[in-house]
N, C-alpha and C positions, 0 to 999 in steps of 0.2 A: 394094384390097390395102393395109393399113399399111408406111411406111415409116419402118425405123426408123434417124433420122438421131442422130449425134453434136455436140456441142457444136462449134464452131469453134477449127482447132486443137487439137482431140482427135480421136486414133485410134485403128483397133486394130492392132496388133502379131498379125505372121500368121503362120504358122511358118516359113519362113525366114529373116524378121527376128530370130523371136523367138530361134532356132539362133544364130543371129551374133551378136547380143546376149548372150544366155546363154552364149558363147565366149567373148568379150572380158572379161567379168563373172569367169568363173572365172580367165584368165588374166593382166588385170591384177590381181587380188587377190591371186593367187598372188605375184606380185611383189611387190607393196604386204608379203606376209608375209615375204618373204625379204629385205625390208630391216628387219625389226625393226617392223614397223606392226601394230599391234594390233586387229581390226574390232568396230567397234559398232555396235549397231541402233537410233537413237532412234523413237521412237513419230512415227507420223505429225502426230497433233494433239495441242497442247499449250494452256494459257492464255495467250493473249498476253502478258501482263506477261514472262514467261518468253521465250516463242518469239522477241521482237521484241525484247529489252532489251540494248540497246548497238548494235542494228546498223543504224541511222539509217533516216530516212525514206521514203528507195525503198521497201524489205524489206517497208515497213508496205503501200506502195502494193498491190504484188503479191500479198499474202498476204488470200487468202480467209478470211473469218471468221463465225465462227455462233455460237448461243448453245448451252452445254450443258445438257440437258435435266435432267440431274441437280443440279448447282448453281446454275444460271440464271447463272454468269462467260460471259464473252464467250472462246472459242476458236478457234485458230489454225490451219487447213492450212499444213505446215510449207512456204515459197517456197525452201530453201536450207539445208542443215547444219549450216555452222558456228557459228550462235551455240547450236545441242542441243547439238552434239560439242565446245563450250568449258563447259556447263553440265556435262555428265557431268566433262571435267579437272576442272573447280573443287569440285563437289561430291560426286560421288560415287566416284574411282578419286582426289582429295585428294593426288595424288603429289607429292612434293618438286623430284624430278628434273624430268630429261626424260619425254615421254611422249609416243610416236608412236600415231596412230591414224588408221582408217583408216574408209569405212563407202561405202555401197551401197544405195539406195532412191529410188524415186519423190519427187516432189516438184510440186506444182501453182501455177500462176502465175495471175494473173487477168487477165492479157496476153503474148504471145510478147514472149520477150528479143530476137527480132531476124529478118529476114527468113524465113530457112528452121528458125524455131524453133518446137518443139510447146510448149503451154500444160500441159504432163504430162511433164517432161527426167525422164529415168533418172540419179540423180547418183551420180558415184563417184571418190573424193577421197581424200586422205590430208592428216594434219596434223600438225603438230610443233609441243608446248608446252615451255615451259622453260628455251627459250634464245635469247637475245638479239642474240648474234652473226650474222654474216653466215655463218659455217657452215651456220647451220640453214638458212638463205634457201638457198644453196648448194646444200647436199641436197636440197630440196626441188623445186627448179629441175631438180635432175638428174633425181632422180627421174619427175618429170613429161615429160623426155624420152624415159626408158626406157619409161614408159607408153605414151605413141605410138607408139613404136616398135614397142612389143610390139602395138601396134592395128593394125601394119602400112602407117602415117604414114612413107611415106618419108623428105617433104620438110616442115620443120617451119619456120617464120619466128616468132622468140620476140620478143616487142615490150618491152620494159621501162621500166617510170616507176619516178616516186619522189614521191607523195603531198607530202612532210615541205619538200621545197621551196617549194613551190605554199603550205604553212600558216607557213613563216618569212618568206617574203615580204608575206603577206596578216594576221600575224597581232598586227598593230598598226594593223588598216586602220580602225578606229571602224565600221567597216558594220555596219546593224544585220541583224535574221535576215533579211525576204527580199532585201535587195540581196547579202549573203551568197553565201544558194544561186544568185541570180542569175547572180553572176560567177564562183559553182564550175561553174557547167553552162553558160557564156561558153567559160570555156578551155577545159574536156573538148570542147565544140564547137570548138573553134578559131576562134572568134568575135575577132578580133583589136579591132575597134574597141568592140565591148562590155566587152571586158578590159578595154581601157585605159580609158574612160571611169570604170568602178568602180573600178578598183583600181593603175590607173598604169600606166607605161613596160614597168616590172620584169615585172607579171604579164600582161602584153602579149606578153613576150618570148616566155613560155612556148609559147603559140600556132604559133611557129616552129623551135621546138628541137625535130627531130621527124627522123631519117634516120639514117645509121650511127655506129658509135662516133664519128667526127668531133664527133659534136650535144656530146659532153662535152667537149670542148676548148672549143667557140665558146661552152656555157655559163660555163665559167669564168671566159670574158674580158665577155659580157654580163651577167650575173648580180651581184648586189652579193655582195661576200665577207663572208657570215652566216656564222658556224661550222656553221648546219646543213644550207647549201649544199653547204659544204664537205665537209661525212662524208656526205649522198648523194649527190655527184657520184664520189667516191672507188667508195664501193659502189657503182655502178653498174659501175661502170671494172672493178672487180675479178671483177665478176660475168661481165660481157660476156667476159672474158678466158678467163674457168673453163669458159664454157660452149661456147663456138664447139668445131665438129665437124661429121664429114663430115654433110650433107642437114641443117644447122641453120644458119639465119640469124638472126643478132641483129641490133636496131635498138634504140635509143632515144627514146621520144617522152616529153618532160617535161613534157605538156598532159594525159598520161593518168592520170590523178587513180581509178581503184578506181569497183567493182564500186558496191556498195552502202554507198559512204559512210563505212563500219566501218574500211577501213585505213589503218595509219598509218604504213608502212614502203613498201619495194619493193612493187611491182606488176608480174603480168606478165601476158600473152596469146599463145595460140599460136593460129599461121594457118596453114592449109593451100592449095595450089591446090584448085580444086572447092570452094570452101565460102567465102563471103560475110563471113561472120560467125565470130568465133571458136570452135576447138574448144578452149579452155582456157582460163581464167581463174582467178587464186592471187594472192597476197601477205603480205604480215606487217599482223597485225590483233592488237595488243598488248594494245588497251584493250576487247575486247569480252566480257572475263570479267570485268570492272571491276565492273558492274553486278548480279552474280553473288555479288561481296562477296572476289574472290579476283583481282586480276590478274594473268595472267601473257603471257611475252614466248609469242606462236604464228604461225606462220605457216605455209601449206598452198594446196591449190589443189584445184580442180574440175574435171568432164567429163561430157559428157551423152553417157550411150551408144549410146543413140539414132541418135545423132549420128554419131559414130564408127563405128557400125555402117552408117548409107549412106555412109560415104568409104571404106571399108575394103577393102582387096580381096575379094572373093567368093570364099569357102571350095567345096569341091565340096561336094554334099548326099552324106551317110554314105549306103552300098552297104548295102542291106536283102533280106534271104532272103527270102521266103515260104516257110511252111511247112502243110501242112493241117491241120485239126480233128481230129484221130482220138483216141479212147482206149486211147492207146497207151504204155506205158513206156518204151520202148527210144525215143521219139519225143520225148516228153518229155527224158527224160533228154537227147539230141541237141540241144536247142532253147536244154534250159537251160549244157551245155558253151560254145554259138556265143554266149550271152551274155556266159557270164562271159570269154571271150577277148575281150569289146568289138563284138561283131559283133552288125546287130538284126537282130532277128528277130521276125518280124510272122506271126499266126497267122489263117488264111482264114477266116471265117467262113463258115457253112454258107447256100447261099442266094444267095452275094454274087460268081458266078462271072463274072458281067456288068461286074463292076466294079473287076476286079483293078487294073487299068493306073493307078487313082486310088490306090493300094497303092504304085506307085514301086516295084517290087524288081524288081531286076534277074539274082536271081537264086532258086534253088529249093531248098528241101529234098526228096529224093524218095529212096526205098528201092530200093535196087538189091545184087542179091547178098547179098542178106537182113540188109547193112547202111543205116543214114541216112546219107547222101551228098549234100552242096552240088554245086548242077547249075547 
């Protein structure tokens, strides 16, 4: 007998996943549109030069590549959205303004992002281009609360960095490229004696700047007074401040230096109890339409549905008729009223008397007093 296995890390989504999922899907986008977010589809596989251009060398790592049969260029399974959904701002929707956007699709890694992660995350994000401000960070942050929320995320602990310290401190340090990434992924580890070795006292520090709002005071007094110290310590402060609410806890860690390299602003991640690993990761990523020939100020954030659909509370499964096969009008017509009020209604096939109970309905269509009556 063949068995037919899946790839490691790939699975398949079964129908009550796939219900939960398809719930969360309409219902945060629903929201994502009620604040002004816009939804787009970018294509799965793109050229590399494109898919991978500005968003550093992780991105590259993760992303499966093949050649296309039709040009013989080397293409991309897309690892992640945001540099599609900065290519479509810069090039094709050209806006001046602001522009929110939002988007919803698969995405394929060519290693899990983290202990209980699939190699196949269901992404679904919103992003705001245009504006520079810490406004936007703001809304965006909030936004991303109301998402969980609406996932049914009671208790949400929001982590917040800031990139732009970690590149004022280091960015007179003469290192060349790999001692570089060496001491960017020293501190994201908290590798304290690695830090210092490469890169001094100062980005040592960072290592330990890492617990509640307090972290931004004792930065203050550790930290050399750079002016760019200064404006992300500030935005942080301001942030934490805006965002505390009831089932949401804020932290600080100033070791947490971004996803894939690309940001160049605030950073955040949300953690749930039950879950290891984060359910959200967002920031401001300025410079990744740079490349594109358009920069603009954008900053947004990510969610793996997936995901959120096994932390989520368990919805009950929708209440299903059964109704029979017959060639009947007046049955018909009955079948199709109980749908359009929202109710299913599932029609027996002939034959299949044995196996109703795999049908799940709990209840009947049947003629009685020469009308169709739910029984």
């Amino acid at each position: 007998m063949r068995r037919w296995l899946l790839p490691e890390h790939i699975v398949d989504v079964l129908p009550a996943e796939a219900r939960a999922i398809e719930r969360l899907r309409r219902g945060i986008l629903d929201l994502f549109e009620s604040h002004g977010y816009e939804l787009v589809a970018p294509p799965l596989l793109e050229y590399v030069e494109s898919l991978l251009s500005g968003s550093g060398r992780d991105l590259d790592l993760v992303t499966f590549k093949l050649v296309d049969q039709l040009s013989g260029r080397m293409m991309g399974v897309r690892a992640d959205h945001t540099p599609q959904v900065a290519r479509i701002d810069s090039h094709l929707l050209n806006r001046q303004g602001v522009a929110r956007l939002c988007y919803c699709g698969s995405v394929l890694h060519t290693v899990p992002a983290g202990m209980t992660k699939m190699r196949e995350p269901i992404q679904i994000g919103a992003e705001l281009y245009g504006h520079s401000g810490l406004e936007a960070d703001l809304e965006i942050v909030q936004l991303l609360i109301a998402a969980l929320k609406k996932a049914g995320i009671a208790r949400i602990h929001l982590d917040l960095g800031h990139p732009s310290i970690y590149r004022a401190l280091t960015e007179k340090s003469g290192l060349n490229a790999e001692d570089s990434e060496a001491l960017f992924h020293a501190v994201q580890q908290k590798d304290a004696p690695a830090a210092r070795e490469l890169g001094g006292e100062a980005v040592a520090a960072l290592t330990a700047l890492n617990g509640g709002r307090d972290v931004i005071a004792a930065a203050r007094k550790q930290l050399p007074s750079l002016p760019a110290v200064g404006v992300a310590l500030n935005a942080l402060d301001r942030l934490a401040a805006q965002c505390e609410a009831p089932g949401v806890d804020i932290s600080v860690d100033l070791a947490e230096l971004g996803g894939f390299n690309y940001e160049s602003g605030l950073v955040f991640a949300a953690f749930t109890p039950g879950s290891p690993d984060a359910i959200a990761r967002g920031g401001r990523y300025d410079e990744v339409g740079a490349s594109f020939g358009r920069s603009r100020p954008a900053t947004g954030f990510t969610m793996d549905l997936r995901q959120l659909a096994a932390l989520a509370p368990k919805g009950a499964a929708p209440q299903r008729i059964l109704a029979p096969s017959l060639d009947d009008a007046e049955l018909k017509d009955a079948i199709a009223q109980l749908r359009a009020a929202g109710d299913v209604v599932v029609v027996d096939m002939p034959g299949h008397e044995k196996h109703r109970d795999e049908l799940a309905c709990d209840r009947r269509l049947e003629k009685k007093d020469g009308k169709w009556r739910v029984t």
